[in-house]
VOLOKOL-656499 format. One record per residue: residue number from 0; residue in three letters; chain; x, y, z of N, C-alpha, C in turn. Coordinates in nm, 2 decimals. Example, Ala and Ser with C-alpha at 12.3 -4.5 7.8 and 13.67 -1.06 7.14 Angstrom:
BEGIN
+------+------+-------+--------+--------+--------+--------+--------+--------+--------+--------+--------+
| resi | resn | chain |   n.px |   n.py |   n.pz |  ca.px |  ca.py |  ca.pz |   c.px |   c.py |   c.pz |
+------+------+-------+--------+--------+--------+--------+--------+--------+--------+--------+--------+
|    0 |  ALA |     A |   1.32 |  -0.57 |   0.78 |   1.23 |  -0.45 |   0.78 |   1.32 |  -0.33 |   0.78 |
|    1 |  SER |     A |   1.28 |  -0.22 |   0.71 |   1.37 |  -0.11 |   0.71 |   1.29 |   0.00 |   0.79 |
+------+------+-------+--------+--------+--------+--------+--------+--------+--------+--------+--------+
END
This chain:
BEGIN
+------+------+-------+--------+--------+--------+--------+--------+--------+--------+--------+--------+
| resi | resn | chain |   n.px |   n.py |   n.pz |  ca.px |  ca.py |  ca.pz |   c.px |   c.py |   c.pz |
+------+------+-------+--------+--------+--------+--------+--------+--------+--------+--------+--------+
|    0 |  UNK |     A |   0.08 |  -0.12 |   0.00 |   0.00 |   0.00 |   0.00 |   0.09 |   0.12 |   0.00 |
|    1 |  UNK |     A |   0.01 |   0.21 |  -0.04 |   0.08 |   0.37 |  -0.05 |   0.10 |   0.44 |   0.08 |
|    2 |  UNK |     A |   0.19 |   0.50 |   0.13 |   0.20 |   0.59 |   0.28 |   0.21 |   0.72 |   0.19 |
|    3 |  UNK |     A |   0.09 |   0.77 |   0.28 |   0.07 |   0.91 |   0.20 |   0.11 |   1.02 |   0.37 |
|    4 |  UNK |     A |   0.21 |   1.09 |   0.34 |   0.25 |   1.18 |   0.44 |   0.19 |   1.27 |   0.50 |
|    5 |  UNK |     A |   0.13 |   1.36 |   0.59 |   0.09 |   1.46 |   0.60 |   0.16 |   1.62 |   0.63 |
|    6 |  UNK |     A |   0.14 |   1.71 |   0.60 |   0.26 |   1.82 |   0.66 |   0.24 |   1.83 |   0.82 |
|    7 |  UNK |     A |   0.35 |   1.87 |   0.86 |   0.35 |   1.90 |   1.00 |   0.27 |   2.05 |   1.05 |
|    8 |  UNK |     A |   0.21 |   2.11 |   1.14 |   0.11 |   2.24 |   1.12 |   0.17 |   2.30 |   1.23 |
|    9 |  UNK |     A |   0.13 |   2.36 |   1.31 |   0.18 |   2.46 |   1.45 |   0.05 |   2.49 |   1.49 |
|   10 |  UNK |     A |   0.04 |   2.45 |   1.66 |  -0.09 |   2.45 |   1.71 |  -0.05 |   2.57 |   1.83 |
|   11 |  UNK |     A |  -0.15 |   2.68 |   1.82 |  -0.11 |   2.75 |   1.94 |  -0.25 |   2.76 |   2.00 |
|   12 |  UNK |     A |  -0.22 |   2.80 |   2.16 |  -0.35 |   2.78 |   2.25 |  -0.29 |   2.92 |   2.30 |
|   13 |  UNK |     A |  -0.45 |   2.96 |   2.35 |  -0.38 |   3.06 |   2.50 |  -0.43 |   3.00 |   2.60 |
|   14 |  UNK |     A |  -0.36 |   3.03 |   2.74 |  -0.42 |   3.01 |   2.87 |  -0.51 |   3.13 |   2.91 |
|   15 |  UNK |     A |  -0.55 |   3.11 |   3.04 |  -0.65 |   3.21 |   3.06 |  -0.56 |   3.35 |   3.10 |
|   16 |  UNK |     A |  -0.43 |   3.30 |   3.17 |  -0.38 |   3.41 |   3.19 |  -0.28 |   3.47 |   3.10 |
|   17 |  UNK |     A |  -0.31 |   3.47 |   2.94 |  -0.22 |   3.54 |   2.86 |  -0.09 |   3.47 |   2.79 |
|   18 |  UNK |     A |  -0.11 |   3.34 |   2.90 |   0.04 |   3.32 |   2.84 |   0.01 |   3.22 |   2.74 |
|   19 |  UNK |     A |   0.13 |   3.20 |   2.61 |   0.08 |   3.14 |   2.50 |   0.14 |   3.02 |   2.50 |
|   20 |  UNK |     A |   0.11 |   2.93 |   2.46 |   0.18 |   2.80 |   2.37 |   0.16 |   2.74 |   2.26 |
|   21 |  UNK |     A |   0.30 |   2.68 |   2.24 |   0.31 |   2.71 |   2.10 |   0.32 |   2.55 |   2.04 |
|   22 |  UNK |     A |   0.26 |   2.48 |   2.01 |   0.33 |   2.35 |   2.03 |   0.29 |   2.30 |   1.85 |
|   23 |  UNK |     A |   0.47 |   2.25 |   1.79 |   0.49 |   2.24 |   1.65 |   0.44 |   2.04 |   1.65 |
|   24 |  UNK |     A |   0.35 |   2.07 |   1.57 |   0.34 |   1.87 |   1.57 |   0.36 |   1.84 |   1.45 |
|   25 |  UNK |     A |   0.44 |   1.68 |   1.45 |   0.41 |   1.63 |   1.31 |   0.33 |   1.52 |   1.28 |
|   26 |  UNK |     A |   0.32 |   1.49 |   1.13 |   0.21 |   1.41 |   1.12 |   0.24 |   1.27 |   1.12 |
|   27 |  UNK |     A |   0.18 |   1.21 |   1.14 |   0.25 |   1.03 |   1.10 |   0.18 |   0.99 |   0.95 |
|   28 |  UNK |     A |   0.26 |   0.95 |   0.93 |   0.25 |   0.86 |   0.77 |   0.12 |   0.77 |   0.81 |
|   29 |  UNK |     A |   0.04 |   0.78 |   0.72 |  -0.11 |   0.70 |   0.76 |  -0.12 |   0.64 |   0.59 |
|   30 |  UNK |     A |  -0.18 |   0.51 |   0.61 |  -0.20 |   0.44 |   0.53 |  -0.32 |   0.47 |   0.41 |
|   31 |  UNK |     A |  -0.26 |   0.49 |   0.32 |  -0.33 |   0.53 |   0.22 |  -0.49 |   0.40 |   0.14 |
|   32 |  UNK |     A |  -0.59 |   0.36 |   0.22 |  -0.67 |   0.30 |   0.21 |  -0.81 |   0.31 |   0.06 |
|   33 |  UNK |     A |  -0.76 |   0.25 |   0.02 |  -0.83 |   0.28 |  -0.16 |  -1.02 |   0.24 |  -0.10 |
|   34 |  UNK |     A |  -1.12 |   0.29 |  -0.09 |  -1.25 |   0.27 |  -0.14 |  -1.31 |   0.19 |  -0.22 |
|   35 |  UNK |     A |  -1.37 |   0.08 |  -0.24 |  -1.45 |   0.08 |  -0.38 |  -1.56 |   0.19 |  -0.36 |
|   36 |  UNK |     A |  -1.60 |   0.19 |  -0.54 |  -1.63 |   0.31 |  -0.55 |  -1.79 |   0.29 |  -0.52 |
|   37 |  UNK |     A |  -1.87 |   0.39 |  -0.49 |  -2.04 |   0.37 |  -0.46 |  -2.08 |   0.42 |  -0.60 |
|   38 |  UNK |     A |  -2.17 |   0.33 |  -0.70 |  -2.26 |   0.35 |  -0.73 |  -2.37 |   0.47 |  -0.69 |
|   39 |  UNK |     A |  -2.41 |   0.58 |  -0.76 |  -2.45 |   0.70 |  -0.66 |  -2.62 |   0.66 |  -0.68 |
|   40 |  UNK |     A |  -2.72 |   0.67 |  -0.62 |  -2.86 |   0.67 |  -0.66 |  -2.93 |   0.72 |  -0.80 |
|   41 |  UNK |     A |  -2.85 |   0.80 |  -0.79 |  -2.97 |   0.89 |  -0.90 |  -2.90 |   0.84 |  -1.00 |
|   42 |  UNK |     A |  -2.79 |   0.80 |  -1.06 |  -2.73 |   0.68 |  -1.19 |  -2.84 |   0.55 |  -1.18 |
|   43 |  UNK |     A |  -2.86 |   0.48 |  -1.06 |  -2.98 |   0.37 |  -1.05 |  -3.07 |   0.43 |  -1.09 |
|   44 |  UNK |     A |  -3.15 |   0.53 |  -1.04 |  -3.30 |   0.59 |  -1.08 |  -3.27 |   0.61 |  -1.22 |
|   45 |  UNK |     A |  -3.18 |   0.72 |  -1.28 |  -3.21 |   0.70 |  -1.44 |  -3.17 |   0.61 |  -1.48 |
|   46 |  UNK |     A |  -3.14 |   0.48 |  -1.46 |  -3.16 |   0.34 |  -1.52 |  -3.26 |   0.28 |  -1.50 |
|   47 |  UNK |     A |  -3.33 |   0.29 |  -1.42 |  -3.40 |   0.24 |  -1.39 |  -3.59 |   0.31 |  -1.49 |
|   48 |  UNK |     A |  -3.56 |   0.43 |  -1.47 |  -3.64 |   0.53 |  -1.58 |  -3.60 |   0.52 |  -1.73 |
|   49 |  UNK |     A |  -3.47 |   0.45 |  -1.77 |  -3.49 |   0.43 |  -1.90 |  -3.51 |   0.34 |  -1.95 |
|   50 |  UNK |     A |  -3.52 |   0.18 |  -1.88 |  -3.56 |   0.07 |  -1.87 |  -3.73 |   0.11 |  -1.89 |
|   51 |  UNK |     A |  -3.79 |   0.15 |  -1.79 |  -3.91 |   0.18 |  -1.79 |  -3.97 |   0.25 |  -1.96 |
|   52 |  UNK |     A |  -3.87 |   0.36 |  -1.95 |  -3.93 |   0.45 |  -2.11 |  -3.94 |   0.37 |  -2.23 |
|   53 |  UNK |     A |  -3.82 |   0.27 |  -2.20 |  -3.81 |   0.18 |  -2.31 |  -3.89 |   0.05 |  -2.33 |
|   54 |  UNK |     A |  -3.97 |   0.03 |  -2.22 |  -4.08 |  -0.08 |  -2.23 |  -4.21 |   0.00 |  -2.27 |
|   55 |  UNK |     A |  -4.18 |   0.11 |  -2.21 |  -4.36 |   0.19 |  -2.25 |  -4.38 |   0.23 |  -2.38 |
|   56 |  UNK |     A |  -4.27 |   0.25 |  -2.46 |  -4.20 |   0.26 |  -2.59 |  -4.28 |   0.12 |  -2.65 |
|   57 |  UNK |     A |  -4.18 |   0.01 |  -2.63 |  -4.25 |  -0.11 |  -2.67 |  -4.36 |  -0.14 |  -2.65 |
|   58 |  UNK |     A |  -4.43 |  -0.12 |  -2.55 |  -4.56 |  -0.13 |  -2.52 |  -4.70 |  -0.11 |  -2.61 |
|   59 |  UNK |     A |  -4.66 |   0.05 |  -2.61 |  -4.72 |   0.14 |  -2.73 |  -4.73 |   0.08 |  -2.87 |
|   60 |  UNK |     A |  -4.61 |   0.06 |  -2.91 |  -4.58 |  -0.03 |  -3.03 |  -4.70 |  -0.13 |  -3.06 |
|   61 |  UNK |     A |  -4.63 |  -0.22 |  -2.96 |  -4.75 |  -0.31 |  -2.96 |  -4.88 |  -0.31 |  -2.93 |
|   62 |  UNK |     A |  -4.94 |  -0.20 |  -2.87 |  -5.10 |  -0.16 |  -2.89 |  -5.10 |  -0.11 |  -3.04 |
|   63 |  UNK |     A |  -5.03 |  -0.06 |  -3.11 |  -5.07 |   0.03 |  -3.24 |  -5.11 |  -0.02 |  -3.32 |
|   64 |  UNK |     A |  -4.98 |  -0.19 |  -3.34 |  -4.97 |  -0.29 |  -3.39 |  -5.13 |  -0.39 |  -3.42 |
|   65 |  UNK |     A |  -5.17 |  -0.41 |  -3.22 |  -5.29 |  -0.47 |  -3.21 |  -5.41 |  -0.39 |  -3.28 |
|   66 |  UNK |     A |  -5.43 |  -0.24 |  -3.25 |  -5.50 |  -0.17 |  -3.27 |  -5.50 |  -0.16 |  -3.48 |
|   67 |  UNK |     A |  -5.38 |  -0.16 |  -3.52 |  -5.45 |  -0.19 |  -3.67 |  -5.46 |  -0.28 |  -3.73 |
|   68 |  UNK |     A |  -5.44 |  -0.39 |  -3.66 |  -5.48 |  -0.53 |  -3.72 |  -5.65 |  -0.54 |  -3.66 |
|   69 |  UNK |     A |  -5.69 |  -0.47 |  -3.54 |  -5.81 |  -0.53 |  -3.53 |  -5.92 |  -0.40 |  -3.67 |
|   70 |  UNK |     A |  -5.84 |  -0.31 |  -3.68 |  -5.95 |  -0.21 |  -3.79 |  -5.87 |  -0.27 |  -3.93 |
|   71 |  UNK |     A |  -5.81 |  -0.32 |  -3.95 |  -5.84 |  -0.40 |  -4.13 |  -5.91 |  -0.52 |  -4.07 |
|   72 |  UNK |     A |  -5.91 |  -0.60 |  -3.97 |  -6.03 |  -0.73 |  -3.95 |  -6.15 |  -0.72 |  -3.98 |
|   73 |  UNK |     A |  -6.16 |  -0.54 |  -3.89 |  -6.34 |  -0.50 |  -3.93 |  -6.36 |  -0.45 |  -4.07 |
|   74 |  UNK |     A |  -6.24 |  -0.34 |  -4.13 |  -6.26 |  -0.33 |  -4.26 |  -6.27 |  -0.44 |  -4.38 |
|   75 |  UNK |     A |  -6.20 |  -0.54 |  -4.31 |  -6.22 |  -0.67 |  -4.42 |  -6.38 |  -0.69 |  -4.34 |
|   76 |  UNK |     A |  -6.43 |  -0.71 |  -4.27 |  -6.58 |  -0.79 |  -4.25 |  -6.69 |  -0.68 |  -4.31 |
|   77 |  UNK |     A |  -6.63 |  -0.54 |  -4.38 |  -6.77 |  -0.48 |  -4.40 |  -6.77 |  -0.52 |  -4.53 |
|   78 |  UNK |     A |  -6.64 |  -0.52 |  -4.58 |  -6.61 |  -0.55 |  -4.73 |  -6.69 |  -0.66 |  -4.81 |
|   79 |  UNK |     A |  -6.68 |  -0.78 |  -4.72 |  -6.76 |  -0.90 |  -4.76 |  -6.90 |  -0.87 |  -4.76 |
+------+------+-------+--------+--------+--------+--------+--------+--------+--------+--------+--------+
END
């Protein structure tokens, strides 16, 4: 794994009576811990919404489909 450093900072406090301190720290080398990554919600919901658009898409289809097969059935029965 990677040790990723930190800089060293300068911490000063006061007391109550004025006097100061000054105190220089450094950092320890802390282990550099890799994440997997999260999947964020709203990437799910718009998959999930275009799955959906894309069935109601086909859906439609196939009512239009149903829908002009049954008006040439009836145009063919007035014909006869």
């Amino acid at each position: 794994m990677e040790h990723e450093t930190q800089p060293s900072y300068i911490r000063t406090t006061l007391r109550a009576n004025g006097e100061k301190i000054v105190k220089k720290t450094k950092s320890t080398p802390r282990e550099k811990i890799e994440k997997a990554v999260k999947r964020t919600k709203r990437s799910d919901v718009v998959d999930m919404m275009a799955s959906y658009l894309e069935m109601r898409k086909k859906q439609s289809e196939e009512e239009a489909a149903a829908l002009s097969r049954e008006r040439e059935e009836a145009k063919m029965r007035e014909e006869v």
